[in-house]
N, C-alpha and C positions, 0 to 999 in steps of 0.2 A: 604853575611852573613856567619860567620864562628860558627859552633858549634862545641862545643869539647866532645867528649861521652868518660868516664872516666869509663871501665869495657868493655869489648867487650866479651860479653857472651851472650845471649840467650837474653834478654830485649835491652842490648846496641847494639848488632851486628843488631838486627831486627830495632831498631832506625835508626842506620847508612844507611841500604838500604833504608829505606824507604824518609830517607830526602836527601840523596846521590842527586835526583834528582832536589832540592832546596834551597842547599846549599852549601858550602866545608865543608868538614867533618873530624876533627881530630878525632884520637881515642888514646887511652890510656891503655895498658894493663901489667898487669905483667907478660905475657907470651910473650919475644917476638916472637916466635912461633906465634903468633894468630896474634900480630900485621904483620908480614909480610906477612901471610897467607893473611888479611885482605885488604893491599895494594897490593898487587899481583892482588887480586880478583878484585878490581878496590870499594869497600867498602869505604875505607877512602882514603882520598887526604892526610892526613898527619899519621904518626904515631909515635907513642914512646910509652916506657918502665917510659916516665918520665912527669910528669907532668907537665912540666913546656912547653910541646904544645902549653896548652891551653891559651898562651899567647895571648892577642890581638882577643879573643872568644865575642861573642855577648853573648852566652849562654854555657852553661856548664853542663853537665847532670850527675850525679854519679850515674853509675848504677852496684853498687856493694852492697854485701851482708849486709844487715842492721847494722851488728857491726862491718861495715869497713865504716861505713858513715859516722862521726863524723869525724875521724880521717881523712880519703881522703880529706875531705874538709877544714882542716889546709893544710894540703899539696897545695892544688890547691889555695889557695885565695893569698898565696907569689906573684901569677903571672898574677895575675887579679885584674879588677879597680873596684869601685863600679858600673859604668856603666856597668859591666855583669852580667846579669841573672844566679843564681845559681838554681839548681834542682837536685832533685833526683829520683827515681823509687821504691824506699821500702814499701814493705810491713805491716809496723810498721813506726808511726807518730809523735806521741808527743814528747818523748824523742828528736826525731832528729833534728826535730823544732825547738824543746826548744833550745838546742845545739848551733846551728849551727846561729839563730837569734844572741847570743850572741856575734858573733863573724864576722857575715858578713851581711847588710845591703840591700842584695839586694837576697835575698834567699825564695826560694819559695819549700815547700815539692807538691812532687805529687806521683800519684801509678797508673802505671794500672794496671788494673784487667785483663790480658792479657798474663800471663803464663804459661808454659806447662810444664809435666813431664819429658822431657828430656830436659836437660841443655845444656851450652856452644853453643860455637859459632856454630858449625857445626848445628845446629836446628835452627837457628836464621833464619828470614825468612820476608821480606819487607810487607808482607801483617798481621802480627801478630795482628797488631792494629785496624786492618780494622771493623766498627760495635763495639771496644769495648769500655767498659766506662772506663774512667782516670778519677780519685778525686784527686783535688786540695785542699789543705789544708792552705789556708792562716789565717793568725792573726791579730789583729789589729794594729800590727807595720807591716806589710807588704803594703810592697808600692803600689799602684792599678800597674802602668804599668807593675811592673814585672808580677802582675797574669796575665795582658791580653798577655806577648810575652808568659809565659808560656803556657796558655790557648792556642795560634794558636800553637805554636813547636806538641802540640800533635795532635790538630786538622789535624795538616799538616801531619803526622803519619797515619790519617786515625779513629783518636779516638774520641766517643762524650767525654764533660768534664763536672764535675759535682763538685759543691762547699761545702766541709766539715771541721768542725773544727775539730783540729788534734786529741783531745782526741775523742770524737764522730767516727772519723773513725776507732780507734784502737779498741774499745766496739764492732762497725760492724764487723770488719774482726775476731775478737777474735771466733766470733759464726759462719758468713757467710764460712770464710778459714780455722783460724787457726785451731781451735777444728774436723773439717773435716779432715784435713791433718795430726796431730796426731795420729785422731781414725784408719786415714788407713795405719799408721807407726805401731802402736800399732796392729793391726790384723796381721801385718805379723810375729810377735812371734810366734803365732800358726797355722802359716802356713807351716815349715822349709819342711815338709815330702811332702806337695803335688805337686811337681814334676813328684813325680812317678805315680799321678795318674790325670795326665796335659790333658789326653783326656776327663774329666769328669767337668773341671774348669766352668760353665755359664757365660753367660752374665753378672751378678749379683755381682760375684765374682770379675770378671774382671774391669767394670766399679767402685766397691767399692774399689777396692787396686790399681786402676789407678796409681792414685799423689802419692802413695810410692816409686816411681821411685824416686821420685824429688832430687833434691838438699839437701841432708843432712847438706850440711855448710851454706848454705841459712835457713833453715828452723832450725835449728838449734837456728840461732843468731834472727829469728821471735821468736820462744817457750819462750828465753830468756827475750827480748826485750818488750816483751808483756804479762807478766805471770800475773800482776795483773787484767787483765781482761782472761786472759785461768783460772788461776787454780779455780777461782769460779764457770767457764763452766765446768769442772772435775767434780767436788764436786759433781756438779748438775749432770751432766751424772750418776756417778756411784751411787748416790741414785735412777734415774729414771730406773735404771737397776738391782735396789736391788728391788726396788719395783715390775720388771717385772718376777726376781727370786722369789719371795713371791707366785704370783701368779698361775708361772709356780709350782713350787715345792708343791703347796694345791690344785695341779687341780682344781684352781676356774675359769673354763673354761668362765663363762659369763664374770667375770670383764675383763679377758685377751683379751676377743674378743671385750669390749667397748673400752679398751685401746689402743688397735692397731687401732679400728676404729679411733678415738681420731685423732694417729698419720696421718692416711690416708686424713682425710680433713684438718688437715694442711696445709699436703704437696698438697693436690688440691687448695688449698685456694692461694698458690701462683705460682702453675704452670699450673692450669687448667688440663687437662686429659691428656697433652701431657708430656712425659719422661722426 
């Protein structure tokens, strides 16, 4: 079986090891920097700067930044039949879906929920997928086989997989990722000066501005891709945060103290007592 992984970053390069061992594995990147890096490493059996690899692929993975997705996959269907599995790894769904059904017949959106604050290849890592959940997004033009090779490619990754339709999974990640990943882009505005006072930083701190390392160009074209389900999450944040200034600023210490309470069984309600 030949897969072809189209991005060799941090999602793709972690693909590449992990099927390296049941597969041949082309890869594809605009750096060829990474692509040689990558065959050197013994990663990919094939590599190029150029699409056209992925000639003669079983499957085909686009694992590039969500508004390079549409477009990568004009590039790539010049050189493949309908008998190849297409897929991608984005973080953002329907638009892509939509897209890309339009124009090639054997395409299948997927995502896992499997990445990490630092990027690029050099973080890429064979066990990434190990324990995590992949959502599949198929339609009702989607053909069954393609979802079941796509379904095993991640299984074989090490991922459970789980069946979502594509607008449904955008509403999820809009609240679950994106609006998290935001708020800790947005906290580091008032953060610039604490450097200087880096021995005093908690646990708290740390683990909440974690993912503002991430991928600016990645997360970037999510913010975009997905605003009609973020900016109503906004909306809502900065009222639930006008309301907690009201609060705070009338010293109306009981409602402040039900309200946080409020938020604490929530957050037990879905992770139980553990962090």
């Amino acid at each position: 079986m030949k897969i072809t992984i189209v991005g060799l970053g941090l999602i793709g390069a972690s693909m590449a090891k992990a099927l390296g061992r049941v597969a041949l594995v082309a890869g594809v990147d605009t750096s060829g920097r990474t692509v040689r890096q990558a065959m050197d490493e013994g990663v990919i059996a094939e590599g190029s700067v150029d699409t056209a690899v992925a000639s003669g692929s079983d499957v085909v993975v686009l694992a590039v930044p969500v508004g390079s997705v549409v477009e990568t996959a004009w590039r790539v269907i010049r050189h493949i039949g309908d008998d190849t599995v297409l897929t991608d790894t984005g973080s953002t769904k329907a638009h892509i879906v939509e897209s890309i059904e339009r124009i090639f017949p054997s395409f299948v959106g997927s995502h896992p929920i499997a990445g990490r604050e630092d990027p690029g290849y050099a973080s890429s890592r064979a066990d990434l997928f190990d324990g995590a959940a992949t959502i599949i997004t198929p339609t009702e033009k989607t053909r069954p086989g393609c979802i079941d090779r796509v379904r095993t490619l991640w299984e074989t990754c090490g991922s459970t997989t789980h069946t979502m339709d594509p607008a449904g999974h955008d509403r999820l990640m809009a609240m679950v990722s994106h609006l998290p990943h935001l708020l800790s882009y947005v906290s580091m505005r008032l953060a610039d000066d604490l450097h200087l006072h880096r021995q005093f930083l908690g646990a708290g701190f740390r683990d909440f501005t974690r993912i503002a390392a991430s991928d600016p160009i990645v997360w970037r074209d999510i913010f975009l891709d997905n605003k009609d389900n973020i900016l109503p999450l906004i909306d809502a944040y900065m009222e639930e945060l006008d309301r907690l200034r009201t609060l705070i600023d009338g010293n109306r210490a009981r409602e402040l103290q039900d309200t946080l309470s409020s938020y604490a069984r929530i957050r037990r309600a879905l992770y139980g007592h553990t962090r």
